[in-house]
N, C-alpha and C positions, 0 to 999 in steps of 0.2 A: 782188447777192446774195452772201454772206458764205459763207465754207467751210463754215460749223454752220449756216445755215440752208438750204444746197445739201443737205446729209447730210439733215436732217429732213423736207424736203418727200421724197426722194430713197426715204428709209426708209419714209415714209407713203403713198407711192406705191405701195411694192414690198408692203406690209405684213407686215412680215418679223417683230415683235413681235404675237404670235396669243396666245390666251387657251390654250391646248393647249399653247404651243410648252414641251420641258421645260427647268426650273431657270429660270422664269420669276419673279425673286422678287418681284414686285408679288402677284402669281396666290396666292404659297405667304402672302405677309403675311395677304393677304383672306381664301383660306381659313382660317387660324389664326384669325382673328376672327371669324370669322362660326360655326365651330365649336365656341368656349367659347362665343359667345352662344347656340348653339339649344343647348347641354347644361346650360346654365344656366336658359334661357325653359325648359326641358323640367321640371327638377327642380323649378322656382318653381311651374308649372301644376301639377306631381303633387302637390305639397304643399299646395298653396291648394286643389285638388278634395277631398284626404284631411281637414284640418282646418277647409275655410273659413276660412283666412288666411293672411299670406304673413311671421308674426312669424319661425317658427319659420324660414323661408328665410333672412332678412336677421341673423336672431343666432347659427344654425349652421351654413348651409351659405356665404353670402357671404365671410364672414372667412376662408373657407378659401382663396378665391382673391386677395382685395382686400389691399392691403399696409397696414399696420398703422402708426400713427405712436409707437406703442411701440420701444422698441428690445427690451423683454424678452418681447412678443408676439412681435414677429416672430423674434426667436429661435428661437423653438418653431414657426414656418412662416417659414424660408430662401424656399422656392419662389414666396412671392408676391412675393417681388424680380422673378422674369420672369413670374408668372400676369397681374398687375394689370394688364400692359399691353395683351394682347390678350381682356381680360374688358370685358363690356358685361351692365347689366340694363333698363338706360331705349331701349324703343323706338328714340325718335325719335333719340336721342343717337348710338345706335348705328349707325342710317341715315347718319343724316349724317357721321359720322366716316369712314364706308365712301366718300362721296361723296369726302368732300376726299383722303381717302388716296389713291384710286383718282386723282385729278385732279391731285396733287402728286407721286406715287409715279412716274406714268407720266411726268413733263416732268423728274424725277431720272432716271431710267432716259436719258432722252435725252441729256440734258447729261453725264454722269459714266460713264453704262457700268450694267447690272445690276447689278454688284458689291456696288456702294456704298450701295445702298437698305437691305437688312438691318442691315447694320452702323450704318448713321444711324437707323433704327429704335430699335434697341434701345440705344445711345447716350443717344438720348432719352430712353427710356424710363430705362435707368440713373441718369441727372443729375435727373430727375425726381423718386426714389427717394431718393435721397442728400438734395437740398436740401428736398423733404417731413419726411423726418425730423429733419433740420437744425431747421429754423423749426418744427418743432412743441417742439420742446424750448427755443429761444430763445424765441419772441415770447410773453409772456405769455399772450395772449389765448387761444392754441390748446394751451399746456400745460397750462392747467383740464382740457379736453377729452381729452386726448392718451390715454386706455385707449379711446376711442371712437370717437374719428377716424383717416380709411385714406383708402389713397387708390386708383380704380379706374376703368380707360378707359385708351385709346390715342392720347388728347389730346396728350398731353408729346412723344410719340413724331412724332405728325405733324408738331405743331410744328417739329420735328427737321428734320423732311422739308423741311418747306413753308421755312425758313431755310435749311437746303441750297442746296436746289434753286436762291430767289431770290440768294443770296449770288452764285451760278456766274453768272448769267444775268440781272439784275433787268432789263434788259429785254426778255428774251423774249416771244414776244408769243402770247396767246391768242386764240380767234377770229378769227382773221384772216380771214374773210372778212366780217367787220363793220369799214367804215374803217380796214382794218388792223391791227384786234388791239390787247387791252389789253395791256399791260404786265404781267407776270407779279409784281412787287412793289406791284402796284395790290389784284390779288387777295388775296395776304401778307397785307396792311394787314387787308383786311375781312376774313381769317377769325382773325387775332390780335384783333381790335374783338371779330367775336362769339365768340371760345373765352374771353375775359377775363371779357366780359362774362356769360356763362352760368356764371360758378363765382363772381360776385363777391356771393351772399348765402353759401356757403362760408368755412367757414374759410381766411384770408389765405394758409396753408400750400400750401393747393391752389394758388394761382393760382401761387406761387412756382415750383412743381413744371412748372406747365406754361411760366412764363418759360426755367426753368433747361434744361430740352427742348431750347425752340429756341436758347438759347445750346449746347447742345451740339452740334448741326449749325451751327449759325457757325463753333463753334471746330474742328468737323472738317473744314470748308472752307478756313478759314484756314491750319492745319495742313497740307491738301492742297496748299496752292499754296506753301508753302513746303517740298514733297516729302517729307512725313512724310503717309503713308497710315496712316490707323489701322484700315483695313479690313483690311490683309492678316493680320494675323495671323488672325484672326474666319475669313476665306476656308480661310486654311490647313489650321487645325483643320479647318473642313468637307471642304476636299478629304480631309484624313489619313483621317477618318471613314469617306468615301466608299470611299477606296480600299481601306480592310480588305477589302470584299463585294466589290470590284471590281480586284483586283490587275494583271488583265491592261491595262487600258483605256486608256493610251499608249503600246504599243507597237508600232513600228514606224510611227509618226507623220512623221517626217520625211521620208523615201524618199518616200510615197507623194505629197507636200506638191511636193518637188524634182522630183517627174515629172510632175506635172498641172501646175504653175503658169507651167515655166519652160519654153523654148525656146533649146538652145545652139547643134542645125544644124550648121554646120562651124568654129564661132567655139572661139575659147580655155575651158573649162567653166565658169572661173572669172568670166566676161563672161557674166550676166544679162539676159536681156530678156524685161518683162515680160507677160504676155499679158492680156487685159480679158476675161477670160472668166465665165460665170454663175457658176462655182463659188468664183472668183477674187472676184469680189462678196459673193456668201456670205459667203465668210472673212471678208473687210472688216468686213461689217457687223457677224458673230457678233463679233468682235473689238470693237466700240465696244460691243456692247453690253456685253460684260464687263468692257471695264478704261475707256472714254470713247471720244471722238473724242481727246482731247491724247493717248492714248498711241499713234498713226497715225504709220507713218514715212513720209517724204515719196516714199517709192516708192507707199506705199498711196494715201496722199492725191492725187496726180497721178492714181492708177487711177479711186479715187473720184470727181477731178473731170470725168476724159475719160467718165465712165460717165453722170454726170450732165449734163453736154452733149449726149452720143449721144441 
């Protein structure tokens, strides 16, 4: 057994990634999606009960969130550049999207650290945006159409994910208690087959939108391994934001780090030894979730592997 696959049984053992735990951002993606959708299913019901129909939904309230393949529409609505991507009106579409998010989101979180999910979310969802409008104004076919085609759903965006995720790891392996587990670029396959497939009586734009998605999580993996994080800035701003309400909340972090973790006894201060302690594991873990397993120093990783033998 492998060092990433010691850490994941190791992690799913300890069950240290909880639906409560906070800055969860699988948890904060779902909630955002699932809260444009019932304020949307909510306004659609109120208005199909008031008129008996749901015209007046899809020609004045939709456009407000759905991004637009105009460029001088969307002008006049900037905000559905980030609405579109966590908007849903089709049921079943919206179930499902939930399903693979939730099933891709959480095997990113494993491989790369927490961090990285958000940022490859909206990535997607960005390059999605951009080559939408692109190809509505290029391909013939869909510039007839272009005051009335948009585009809307968190497809592009998984896509992201679900390319992510399999670039770090294609053979990760799912179910594993079935002969071993599929292969986690087996999965990829079938759900790029059915998201192609379910937009291909759509305008060509769309499907473009959702390629260009999951080339944007290739290319932020790519970029990652050749140590260009495009997450951090994205992080940064969040922390900056964070820390306005919260000025005091690292300090005096390191003291309290340097006296639980370590043991110097009657040695030189400067001579470290380390201790495998519950709280010592914590860190560890909270640590891969935030930045991966590859950013683990080899003091960590030896702690993590004696933890995982014990």
């Amino acid at each position: 057994m492998g060092e990433s696959d010691r850490y994941i049984d190791y992690k799913i053992k300890r069950q240290r990634f909880t639906l409560g735990q906070p800055d969860n951002a699988l948890v904060w993606l779902f909630a955002f999606n699932v809260i444009f959708f019932l304020v949307l299913l909510f306004i659609k019901v109120a208005i199909e009960a008031n008129d008996n129909s749901s015209a007046v939904f899809y020609s004045r309230v939709l456009p407000w969130f759905q991004l637009p393949a105009s460029v001088s529409t969307f002008a006049g609505r900037p905000w559905t550049f980030f609405t579109f991507m966590f908007s849903e009106v089709e049921i079943l579409r919206g179930v499902s999207n939930m399903l693979w998010l939730w099933a891709f989101g959480s095997i990113l979180q494993n491989l790369s650290g927490n961090k990285k999910l958000v940022p490859v979310y909206l990535y997607g969802g960005f390059a999605a945006a951009l080559f939408f409008i692109a190809a509505s104004y290029l391909l013939p076919t869909n510039k007839v159409n272009i005051n009335s085609a948009a585009l809307l759903g968190a497809n592009a965006s998984i896509m992201a994910i679900a390319a992510a995720a399999t670039m770090i790891a294609p053979g990760y392996r799912i179910f594993r208690h079935i002969n071993g587990g599929i292969p986690l670029w087996i999965l990829t396959m079938v759900y790029f087959t059915i998201d192609l497939v379910s937009v291909a009586d759509k305008p060509a734009a769309t499907a473009i939108a959702h390629i260009a998605g999951a080339g944007a999580g290739f290319l932020f993996v790519a970029l990652l391994q050749k140590k260009i994080d495009g997450s951090i800035w994205m992080n940064n701003l969040y922390n900056w934001f964070i820390n306005l309400f919260e000025p005091n909340k690292h300090k005096n972090g390191n003291s309290v780090k340097e006296k639980v973790f370590y043991n110097t006894g009657n040695r030189s201060p400067y001579k470290k030894t380390s201790n495998v302690t519950e709280q010592r594991i914590n860190e560890i873990l909270d640590k891969i979730n935030q930045k991966g397993i590859n950013q683990l120093t080899k003091e960590e990783r030896d702690i993590l592997k004696r933890a995982g033998e014990e």
